[in-house]
C-alpha atoms as an extended CHARMM CRD file, in Angstrom:
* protein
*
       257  EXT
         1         1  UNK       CA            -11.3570000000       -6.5650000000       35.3540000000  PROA      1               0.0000000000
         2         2  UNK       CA            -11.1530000000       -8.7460000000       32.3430000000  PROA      2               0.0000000000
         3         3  UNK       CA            -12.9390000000       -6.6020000000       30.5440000000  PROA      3               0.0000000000
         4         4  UNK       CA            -10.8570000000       -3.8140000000       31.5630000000  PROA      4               0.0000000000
         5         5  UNK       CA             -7.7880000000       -5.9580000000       30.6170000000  PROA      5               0.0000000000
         6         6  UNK       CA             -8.9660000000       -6.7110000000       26.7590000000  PROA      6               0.0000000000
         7         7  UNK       CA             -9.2830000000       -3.1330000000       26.0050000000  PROA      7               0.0000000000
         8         8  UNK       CA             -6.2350000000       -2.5750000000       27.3770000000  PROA      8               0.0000000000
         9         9  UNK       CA             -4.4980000000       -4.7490000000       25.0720000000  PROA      9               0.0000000000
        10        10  UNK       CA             -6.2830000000       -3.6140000000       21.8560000000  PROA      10              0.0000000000
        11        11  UNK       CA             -5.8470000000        0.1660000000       22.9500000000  PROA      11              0.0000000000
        12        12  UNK       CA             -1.8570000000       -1.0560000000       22.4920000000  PROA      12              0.0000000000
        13        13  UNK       CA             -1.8710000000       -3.0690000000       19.6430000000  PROA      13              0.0000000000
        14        14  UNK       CA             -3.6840000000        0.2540000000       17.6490000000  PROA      14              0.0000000000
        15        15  UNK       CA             -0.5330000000        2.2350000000       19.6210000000  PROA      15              0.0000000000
        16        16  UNK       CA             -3.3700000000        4.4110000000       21.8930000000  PROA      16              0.0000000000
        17        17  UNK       CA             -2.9070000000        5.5680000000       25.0500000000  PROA      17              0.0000000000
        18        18  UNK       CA             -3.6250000000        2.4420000000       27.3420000000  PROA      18              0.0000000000
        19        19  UNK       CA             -5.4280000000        3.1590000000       30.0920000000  PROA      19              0.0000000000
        20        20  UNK       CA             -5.0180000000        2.1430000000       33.7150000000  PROA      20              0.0000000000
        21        21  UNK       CA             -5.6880000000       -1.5970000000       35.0660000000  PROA      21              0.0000000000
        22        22  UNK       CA             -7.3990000000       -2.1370000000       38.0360000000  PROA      22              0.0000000000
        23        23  UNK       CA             -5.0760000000       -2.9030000000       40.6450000000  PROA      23              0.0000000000
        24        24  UNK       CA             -7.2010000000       -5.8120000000       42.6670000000  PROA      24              0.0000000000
        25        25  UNK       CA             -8.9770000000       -8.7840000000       41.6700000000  PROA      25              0.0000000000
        26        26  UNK       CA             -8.6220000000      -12.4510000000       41.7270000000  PROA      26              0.0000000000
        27        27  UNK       CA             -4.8560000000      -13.7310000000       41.9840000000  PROA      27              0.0000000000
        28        28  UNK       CA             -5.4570000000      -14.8520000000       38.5550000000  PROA      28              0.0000000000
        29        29  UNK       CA             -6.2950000000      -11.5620000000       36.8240000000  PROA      29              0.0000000000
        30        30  UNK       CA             -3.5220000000       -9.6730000000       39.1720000000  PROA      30              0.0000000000
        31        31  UNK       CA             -1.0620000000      -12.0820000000       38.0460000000  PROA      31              0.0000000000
        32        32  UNK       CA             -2.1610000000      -11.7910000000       34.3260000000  PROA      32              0.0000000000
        33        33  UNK       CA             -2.3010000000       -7.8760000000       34.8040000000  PROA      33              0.0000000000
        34        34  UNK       CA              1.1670000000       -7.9100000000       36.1970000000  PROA      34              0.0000000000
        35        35  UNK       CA              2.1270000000       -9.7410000000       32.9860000000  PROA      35              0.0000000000
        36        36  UNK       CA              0.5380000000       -7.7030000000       29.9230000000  PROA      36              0.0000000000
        37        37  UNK       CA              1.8730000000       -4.8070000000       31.8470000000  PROA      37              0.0000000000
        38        38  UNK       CA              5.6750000000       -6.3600000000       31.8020000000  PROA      38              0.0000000000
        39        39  UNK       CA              5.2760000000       -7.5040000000       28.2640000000  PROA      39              0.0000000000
        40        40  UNK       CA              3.9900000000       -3.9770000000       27.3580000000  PROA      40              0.0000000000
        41        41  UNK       CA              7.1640000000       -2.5500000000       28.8080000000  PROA      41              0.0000000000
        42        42  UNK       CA              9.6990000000       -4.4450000000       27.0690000000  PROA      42              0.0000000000
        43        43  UNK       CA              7.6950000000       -3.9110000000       23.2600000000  PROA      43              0.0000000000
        44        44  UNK       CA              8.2200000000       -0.4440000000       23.9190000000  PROA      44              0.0000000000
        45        45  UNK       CA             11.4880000000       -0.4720000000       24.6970000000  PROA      45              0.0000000000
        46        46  UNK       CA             12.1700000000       -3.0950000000       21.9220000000  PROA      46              0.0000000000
        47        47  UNK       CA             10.3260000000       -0.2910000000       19.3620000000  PROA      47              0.0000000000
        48        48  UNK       CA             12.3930000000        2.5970000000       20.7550000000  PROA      48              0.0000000000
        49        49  UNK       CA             15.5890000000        0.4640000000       20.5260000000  PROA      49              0.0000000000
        50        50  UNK       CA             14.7880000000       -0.2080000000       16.9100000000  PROA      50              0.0000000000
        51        51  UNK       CA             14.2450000000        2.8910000000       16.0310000000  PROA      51              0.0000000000
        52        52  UNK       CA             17.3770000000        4.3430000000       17.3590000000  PROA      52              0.0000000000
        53        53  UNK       CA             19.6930000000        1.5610000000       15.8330000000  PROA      53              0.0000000000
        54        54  UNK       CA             18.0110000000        2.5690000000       12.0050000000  PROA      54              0.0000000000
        55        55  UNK       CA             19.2010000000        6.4630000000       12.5030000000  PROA      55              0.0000000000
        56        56  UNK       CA             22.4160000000        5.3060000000       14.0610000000  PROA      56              0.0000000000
        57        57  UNK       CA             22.9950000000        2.7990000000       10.9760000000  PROA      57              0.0000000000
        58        58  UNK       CA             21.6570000000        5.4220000000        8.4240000000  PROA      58              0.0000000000
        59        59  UNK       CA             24.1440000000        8.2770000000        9.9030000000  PROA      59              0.0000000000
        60        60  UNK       CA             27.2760000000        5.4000000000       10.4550000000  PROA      60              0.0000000000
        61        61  UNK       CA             26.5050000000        4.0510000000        6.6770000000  PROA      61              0.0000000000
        62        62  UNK       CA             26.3280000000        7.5750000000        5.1550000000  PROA      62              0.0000000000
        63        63  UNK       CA             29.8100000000        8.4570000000        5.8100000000  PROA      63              0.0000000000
        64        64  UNK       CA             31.6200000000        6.0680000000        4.4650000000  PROA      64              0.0000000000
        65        65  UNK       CA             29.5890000000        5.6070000000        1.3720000000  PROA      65              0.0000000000
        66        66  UNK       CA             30.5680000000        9.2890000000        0.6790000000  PROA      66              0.0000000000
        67        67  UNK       CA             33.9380000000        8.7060000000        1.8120000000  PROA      67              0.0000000000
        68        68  UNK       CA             34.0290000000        5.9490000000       -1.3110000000  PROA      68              0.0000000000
        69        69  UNK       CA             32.3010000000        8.2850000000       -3.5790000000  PROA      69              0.0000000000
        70        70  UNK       CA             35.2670000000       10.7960000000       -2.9190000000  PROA      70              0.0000000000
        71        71  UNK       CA             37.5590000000        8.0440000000       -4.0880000000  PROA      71              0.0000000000
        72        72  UNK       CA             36.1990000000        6.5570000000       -6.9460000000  PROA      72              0.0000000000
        73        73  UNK       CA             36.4490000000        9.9520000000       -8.0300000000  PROA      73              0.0000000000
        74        74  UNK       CA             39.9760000000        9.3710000000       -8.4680000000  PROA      74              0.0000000000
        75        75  UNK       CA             39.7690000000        6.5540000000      -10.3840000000  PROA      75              0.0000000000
        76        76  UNK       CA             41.2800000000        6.7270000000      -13.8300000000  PROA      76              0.0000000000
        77        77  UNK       CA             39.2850000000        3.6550000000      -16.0320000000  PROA      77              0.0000000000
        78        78  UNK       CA             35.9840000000        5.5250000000      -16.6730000000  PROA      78              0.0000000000
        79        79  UNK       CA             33.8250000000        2.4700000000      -16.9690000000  PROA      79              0.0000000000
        80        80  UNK       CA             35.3570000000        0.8890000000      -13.5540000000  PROA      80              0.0000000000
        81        81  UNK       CA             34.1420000000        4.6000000000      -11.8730000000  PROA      81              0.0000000000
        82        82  UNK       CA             31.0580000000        5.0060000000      -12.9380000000  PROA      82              0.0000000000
        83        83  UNK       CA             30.3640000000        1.1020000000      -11.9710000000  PROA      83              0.0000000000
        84        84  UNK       CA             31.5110000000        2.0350000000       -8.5240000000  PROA      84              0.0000000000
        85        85  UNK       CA             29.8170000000        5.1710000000       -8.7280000000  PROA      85              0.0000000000
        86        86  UNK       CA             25.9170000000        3.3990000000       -9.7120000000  PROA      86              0.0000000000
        87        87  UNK       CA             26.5600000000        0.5890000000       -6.9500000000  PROA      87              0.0000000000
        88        88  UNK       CA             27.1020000000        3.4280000000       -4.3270000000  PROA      88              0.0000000000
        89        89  UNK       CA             24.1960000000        5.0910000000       -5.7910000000  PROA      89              0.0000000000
        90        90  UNK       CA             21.9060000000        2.2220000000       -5.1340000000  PROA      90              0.0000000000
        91        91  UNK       CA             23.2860000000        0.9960000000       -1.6460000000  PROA      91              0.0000000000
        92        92  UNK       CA             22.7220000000        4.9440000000       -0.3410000000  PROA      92              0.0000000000
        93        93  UNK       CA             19.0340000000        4.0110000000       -1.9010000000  PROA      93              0.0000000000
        94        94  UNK       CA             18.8990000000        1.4260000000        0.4700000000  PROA      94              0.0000000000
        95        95  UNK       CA             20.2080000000        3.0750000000        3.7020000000  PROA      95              0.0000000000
        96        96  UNK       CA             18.0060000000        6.0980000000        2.9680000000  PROA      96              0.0000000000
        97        97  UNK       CA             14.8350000000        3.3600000000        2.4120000000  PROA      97              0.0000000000
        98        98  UNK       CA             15.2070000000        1.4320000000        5.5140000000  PROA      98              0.0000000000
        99        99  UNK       CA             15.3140000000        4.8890000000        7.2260000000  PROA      99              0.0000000000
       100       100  UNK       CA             12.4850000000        6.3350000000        5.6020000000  PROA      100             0.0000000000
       101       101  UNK       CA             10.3250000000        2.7920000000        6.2690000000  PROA      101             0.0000000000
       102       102  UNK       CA             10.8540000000        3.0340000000       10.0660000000  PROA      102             0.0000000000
       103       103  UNK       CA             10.1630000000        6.8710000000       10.2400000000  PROA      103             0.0000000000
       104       104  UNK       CA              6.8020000000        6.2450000000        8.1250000000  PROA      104             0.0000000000
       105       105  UNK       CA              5.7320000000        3.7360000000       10.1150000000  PROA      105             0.0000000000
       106       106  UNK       CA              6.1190000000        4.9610000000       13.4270000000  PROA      106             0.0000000000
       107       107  UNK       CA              4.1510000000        8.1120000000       13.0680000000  PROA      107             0.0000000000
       108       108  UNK       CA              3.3740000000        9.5980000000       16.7950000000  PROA      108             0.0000000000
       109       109  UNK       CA              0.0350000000       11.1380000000       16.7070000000  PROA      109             0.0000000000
       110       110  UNK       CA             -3.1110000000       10.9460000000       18.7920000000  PROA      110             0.0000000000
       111       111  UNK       CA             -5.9080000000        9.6210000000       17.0110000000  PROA      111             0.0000000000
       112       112  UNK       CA             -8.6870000000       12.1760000000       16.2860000000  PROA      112             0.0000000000
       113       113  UNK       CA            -11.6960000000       12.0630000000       13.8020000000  PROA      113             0.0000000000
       114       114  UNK       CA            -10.8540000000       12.0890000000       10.1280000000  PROA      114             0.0000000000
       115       115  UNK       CA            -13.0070000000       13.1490000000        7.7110000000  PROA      115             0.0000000000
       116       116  UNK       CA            -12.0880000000       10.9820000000        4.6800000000  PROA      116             0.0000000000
       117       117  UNK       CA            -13.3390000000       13.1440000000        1.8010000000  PROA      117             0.0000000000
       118       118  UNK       CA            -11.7360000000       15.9710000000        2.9330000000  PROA      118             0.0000000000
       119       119  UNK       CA             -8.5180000000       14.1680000000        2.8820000000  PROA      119             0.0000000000
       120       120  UNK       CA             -9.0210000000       12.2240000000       -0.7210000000  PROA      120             0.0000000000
       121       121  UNK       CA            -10.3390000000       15.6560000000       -2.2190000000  PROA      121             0.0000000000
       122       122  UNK       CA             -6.8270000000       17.4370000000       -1.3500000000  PROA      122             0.0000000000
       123       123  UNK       CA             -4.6230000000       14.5290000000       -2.8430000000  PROA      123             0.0000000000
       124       124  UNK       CA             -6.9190000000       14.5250000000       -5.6910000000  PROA      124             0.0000000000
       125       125  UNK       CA             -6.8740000000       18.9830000000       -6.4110000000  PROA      125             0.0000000000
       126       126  UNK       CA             -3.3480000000       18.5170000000       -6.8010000000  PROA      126             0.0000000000
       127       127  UNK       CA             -3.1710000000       15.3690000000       -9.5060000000  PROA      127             0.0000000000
       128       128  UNK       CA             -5.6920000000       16.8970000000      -11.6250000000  PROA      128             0.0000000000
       129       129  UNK       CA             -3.9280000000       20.2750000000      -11.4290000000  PROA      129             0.0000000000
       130       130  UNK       CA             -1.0730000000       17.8170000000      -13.0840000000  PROA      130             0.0000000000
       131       131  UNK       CA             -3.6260000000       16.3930000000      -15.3630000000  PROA      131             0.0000000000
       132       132  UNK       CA             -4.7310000000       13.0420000000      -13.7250000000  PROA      132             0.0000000000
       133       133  UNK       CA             -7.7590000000       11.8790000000      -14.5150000000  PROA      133             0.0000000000
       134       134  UNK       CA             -9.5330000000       10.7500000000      -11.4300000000  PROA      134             0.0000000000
       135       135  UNK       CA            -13.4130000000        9.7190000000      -10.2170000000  PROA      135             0.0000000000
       136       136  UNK       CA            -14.3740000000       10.0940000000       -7.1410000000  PROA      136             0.0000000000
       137       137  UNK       CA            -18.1360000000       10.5200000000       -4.7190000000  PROA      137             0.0000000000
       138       138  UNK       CA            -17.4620000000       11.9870000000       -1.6080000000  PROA      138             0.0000000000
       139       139  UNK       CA            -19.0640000000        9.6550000000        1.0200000000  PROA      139             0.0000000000
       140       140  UNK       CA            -19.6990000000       12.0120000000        3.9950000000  PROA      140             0.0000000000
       141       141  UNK       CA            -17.9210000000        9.1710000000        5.9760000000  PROA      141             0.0000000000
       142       142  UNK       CA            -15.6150000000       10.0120000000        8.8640000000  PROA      142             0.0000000000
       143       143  UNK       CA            -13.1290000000        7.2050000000       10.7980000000  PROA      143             0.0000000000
       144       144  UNK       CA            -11.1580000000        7.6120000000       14.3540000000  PROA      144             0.0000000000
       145       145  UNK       CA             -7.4510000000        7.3750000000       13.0960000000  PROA      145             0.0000000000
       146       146  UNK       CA             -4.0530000000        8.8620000000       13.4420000000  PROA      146             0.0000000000
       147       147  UNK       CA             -4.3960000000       11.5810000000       10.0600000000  PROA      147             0.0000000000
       148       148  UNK       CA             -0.8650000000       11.8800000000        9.3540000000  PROA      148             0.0000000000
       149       149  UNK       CA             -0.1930000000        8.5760000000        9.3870000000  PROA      149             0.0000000000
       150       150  UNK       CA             -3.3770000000        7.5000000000        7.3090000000  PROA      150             0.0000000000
       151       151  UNK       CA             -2.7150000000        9.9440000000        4.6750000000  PROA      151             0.0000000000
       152       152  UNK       CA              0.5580000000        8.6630000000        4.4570000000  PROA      152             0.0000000000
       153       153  UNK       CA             -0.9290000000        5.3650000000        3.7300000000  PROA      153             0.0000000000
       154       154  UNK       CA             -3.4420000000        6.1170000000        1.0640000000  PROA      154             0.0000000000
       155       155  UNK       CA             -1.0660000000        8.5870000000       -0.1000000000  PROA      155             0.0000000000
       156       156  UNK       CA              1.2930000000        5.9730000000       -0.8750000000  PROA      156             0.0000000000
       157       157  UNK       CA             -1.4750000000        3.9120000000       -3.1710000000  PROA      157             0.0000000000
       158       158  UNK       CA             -2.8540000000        6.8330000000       -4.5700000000  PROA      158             0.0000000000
       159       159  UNK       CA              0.9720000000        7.4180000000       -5.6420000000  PROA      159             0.0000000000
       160       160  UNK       CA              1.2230000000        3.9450000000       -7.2060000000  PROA      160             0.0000000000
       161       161  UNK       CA             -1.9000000000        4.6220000000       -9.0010000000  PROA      161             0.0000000000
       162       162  UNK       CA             -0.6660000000        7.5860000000      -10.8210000000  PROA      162             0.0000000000
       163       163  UNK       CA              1.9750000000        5.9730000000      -12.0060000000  PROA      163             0.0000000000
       164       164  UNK       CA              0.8210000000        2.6690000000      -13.2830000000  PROA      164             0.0000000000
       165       165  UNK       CA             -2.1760000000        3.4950000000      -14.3070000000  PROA      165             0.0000000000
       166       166  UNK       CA             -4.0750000000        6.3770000000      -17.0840000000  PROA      166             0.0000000000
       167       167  UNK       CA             -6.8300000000        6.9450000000      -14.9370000000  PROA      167             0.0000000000
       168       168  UNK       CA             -7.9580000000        6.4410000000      -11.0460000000  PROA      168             0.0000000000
       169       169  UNK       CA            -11.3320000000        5.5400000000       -8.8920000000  PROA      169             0.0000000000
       170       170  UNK       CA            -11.0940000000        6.0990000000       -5.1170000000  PROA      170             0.0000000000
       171       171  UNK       CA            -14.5130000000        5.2330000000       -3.4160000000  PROA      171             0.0000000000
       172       172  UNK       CA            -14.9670000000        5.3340000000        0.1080000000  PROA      172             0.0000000000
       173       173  UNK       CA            -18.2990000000        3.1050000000        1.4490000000  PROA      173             0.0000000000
       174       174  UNK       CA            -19.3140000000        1.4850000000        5.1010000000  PROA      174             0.0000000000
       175       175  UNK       CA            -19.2130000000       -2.5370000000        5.4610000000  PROA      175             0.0000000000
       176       176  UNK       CA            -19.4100000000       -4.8010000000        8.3560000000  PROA      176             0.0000000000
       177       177  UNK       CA            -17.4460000000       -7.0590000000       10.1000000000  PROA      177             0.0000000000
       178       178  UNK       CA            -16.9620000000       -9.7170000000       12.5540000000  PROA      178             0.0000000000
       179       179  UNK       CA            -16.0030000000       -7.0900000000       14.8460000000  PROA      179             0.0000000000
       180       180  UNK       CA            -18.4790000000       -4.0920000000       14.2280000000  PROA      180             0.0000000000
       181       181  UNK       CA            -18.9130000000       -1.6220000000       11.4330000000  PROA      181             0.0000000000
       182       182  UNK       CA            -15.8660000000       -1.1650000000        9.0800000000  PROA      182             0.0000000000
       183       183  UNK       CA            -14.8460000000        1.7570000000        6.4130000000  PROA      183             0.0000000000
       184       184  UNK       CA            -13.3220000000        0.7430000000        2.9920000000  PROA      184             0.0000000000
       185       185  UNK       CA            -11.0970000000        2.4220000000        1.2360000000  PROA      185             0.0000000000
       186       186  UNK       CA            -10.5730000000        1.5430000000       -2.5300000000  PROA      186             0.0000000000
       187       187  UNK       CA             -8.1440000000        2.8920000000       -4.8800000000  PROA      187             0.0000000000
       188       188  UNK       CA             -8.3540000000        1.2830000000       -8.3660000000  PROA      188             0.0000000000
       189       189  UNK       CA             -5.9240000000        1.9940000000      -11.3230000000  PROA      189             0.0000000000
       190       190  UNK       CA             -6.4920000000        1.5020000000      -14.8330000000  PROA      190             0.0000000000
       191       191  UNK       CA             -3.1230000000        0.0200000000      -14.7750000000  PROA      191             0.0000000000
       192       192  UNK       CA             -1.4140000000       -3.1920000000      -16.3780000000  PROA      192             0.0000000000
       193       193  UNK       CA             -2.1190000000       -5.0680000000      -13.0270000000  PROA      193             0.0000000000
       194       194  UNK       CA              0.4020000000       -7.5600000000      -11.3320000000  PROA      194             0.0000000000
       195       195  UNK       CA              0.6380000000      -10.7720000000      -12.1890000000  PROA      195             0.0000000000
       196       196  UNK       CA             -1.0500000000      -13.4050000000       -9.4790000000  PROA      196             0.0000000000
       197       197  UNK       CA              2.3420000000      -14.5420000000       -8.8020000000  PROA      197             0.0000000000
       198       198  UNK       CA              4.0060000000      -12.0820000000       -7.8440000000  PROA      198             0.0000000000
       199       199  UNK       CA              1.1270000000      -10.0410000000       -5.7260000000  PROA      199             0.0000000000
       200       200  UNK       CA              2.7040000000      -12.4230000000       -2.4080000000  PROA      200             0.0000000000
       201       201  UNK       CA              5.7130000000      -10.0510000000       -2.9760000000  PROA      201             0.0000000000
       202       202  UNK       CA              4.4720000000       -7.0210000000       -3.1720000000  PROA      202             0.0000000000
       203       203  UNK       CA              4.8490000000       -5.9500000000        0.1970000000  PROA      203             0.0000000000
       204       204  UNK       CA              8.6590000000       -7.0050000000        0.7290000000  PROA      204             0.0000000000
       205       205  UNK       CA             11.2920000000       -4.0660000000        0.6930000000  PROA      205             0.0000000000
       206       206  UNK       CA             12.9460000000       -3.2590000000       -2.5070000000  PROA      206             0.0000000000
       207       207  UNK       CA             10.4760000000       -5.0650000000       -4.6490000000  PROA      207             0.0000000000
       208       208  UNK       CA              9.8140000000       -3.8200000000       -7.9350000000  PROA      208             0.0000000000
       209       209  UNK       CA              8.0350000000       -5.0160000000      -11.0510000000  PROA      209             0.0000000000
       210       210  UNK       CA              9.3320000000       -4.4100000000      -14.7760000000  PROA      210             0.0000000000
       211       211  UNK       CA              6.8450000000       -2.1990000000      -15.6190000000  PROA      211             0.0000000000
       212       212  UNK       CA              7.3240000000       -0.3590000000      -11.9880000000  PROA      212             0.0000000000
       213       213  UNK       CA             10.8670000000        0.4360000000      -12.4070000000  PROA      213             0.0000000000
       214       214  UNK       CA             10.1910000000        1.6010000000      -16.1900000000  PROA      214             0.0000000000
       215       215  UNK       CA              7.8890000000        3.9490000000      -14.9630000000  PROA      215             0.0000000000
       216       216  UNK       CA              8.7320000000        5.3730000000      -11.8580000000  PROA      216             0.0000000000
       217       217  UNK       CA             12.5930000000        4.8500000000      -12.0840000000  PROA      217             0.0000000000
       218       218  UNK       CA             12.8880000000        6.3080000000       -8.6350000000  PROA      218             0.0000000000
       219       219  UNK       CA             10.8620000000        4.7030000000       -6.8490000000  PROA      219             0.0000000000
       220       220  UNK       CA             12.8910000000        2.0150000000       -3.8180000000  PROA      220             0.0000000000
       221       221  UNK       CA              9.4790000000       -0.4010000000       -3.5080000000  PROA      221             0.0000000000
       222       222  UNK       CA              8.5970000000        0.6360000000        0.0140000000  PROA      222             0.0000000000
       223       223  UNK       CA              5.4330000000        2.3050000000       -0.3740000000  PROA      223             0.0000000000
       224       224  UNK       CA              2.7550000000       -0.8150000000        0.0550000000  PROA      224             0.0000000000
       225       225  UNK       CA              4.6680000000       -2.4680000000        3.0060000000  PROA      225             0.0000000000
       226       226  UNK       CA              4.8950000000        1.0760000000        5.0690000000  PROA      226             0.0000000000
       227       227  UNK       CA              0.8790000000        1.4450000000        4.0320000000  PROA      227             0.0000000000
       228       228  UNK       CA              0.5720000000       -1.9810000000        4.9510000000  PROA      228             0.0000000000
       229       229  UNK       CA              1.8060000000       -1.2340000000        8.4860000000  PROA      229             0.0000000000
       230       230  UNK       CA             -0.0200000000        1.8610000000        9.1140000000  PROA      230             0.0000000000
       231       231  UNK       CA             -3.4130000000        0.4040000000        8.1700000000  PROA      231             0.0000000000
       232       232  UNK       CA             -2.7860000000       -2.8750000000       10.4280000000  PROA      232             0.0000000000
       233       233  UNK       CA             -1.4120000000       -0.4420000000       13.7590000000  PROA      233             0.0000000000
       234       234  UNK       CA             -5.0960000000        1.1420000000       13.0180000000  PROA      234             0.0000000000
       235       235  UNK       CA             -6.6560000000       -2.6070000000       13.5880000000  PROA      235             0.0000000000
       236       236  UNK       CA             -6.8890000000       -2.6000000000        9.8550000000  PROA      236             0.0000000000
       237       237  UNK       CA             -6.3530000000       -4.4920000000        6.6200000000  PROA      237             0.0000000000
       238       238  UNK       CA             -4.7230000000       -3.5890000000        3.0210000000  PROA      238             0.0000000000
       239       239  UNK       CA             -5.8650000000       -5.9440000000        0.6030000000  PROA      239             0.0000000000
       240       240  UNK       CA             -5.0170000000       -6.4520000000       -2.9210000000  PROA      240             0.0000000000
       241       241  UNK       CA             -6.5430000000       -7.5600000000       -6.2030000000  PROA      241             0.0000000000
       242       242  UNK       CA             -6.7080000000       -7.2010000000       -9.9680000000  PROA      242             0.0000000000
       243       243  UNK       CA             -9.5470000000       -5.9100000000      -11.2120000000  PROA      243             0.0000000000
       244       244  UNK       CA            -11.2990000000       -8.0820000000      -13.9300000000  PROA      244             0.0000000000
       245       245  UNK       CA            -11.0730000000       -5.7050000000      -16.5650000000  PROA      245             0.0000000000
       246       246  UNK       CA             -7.6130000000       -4.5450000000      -16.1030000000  PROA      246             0.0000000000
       247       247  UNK       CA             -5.9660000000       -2.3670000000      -13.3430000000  PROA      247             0.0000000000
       248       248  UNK       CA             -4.8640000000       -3.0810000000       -9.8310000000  PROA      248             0.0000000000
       249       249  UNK       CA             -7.5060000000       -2.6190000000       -6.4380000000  PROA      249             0.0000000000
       250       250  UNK       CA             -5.4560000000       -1.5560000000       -3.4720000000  PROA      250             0.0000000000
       251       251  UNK       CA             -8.4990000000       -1.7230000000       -0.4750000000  PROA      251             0.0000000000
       252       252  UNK       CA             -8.2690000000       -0.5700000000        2.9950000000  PROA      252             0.0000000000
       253       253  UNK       CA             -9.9550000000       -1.8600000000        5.5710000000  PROA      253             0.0000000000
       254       254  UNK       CA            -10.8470000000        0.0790000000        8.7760000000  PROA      254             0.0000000000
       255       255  UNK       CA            -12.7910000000       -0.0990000000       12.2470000000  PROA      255             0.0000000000
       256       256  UNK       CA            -15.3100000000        2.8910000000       11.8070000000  PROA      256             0.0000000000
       257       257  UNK       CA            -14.7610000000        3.6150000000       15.6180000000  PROA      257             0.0000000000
């Protein structure tokens, strides 16, 4: 029964399917059952509450932002307008950001197998048909995961990489853990790199570095935290490092089964 209540609990912190408890046991473990299942309850709830109240703020904030945009329209000092105008611009940024972070987070999928080169090798047909120059072995490696969501997530740092950096090296390679066998993911850019104090921050909303907003102007600084999210509801890990030479590593870390 133990046992049957551990997997339980990691089969919900990855977001599977839990499956059933045994319903008898020692008062202990029936008790303790009882429990997990209550707390799994209310974090369900508490998820689907939260992700109603973003697309209910989104679609309240949205009208009146374009309800001020009307106005300043009507504004006769050109410099006050177009201030109003650019401040509007950037809080609809924001709305639409938070919204986008919660929908890209909480992808609802069944995990299946992924084959990882298969995946990589379509991202990568369509940057080199843009003229990105990019290296990459496939590995033959395949992972248990949720494939929208986990191309969302390396999609995100293979993103980043084209932008900050000439030239990109994905490799894909088994390692082991504590736990059991593990995948890694590793997406280096021939980039400027980030400077060691500011890496903390990367993660936090809106965060941008000077040569990160040069480059990609449009950009809000959501990507790494929403790939960040996805790769730790997989039981995973993002990690990041400069590279010695120059260039950012963005790894990802995941249980092979």
């Amino acid at each position: 029964p133990l046992a049957a209540l551990a997997d339980a609990a990691e089969a919900f912190g990855k977001g599977e399917t839990v499956p059933s408890l045994p319903g008898t046991g020692s008062r202990e473990y029936v008790k303790t059952a009882r429990a997990f299942s209550g707390m799994r309850e209310r974090i369900k709830r508490y998820l689907e509450d939260r992700e109603r109240l973003f697309v209910s703020i989104s679609h309240d904030l949205r009208t009146p932002i374009t309800r001020l945009k009307l106005r300043t329209e009507l504004m006769d000092d050109d410099a006050m307008r177009t201030d109003f105008h650019d401040d509007l611009d950037e809080l609809d940024m924001m709305v639409k950001g938070a919204l986008q972070s919660v929908k890209d987070s909480d992808i609802h999928e069944n995990r299946t197998e992924v084959r990882l080169d298969a995946l990589v090798l379509r991202m990568i047909r369509d940057a080199r048909l843009a003229g990105h120059e990019i290296a990459f072995t496939p590995s033959g490696i395949n992972v248990m995961a949720k494939p929208l969501a986990l191309k969302r997530a390396i999609g995100n740092l293979f993103d980043n990489a084209l932008y900050y950096g000439q030239k990109v090296e994905i490799s894909i390679r088994p390692s082991a853990g504590a736990d059991g066998d593990l995948v890694e993911i590793e997406i280096r850019d021939h980039g400027p790199g980030v400077p060691e104090d500011a890496m903390r921050t990367l993660f936090q909303p809106y965060v941008r570095l000077e040569h990160g907003r040069a480059q990609n102007s449009g950009g809000m600084g959501l990507g790494l935290g929403i790939s960040r999210n996805i790769v730790q509801a997989h039981g995973g890990e993002l990690l990041l490092r400069n590279h010695p030479e120059g260039g950012l590593i963005a790894t990802i870390i995941l249980p092979a089964r």
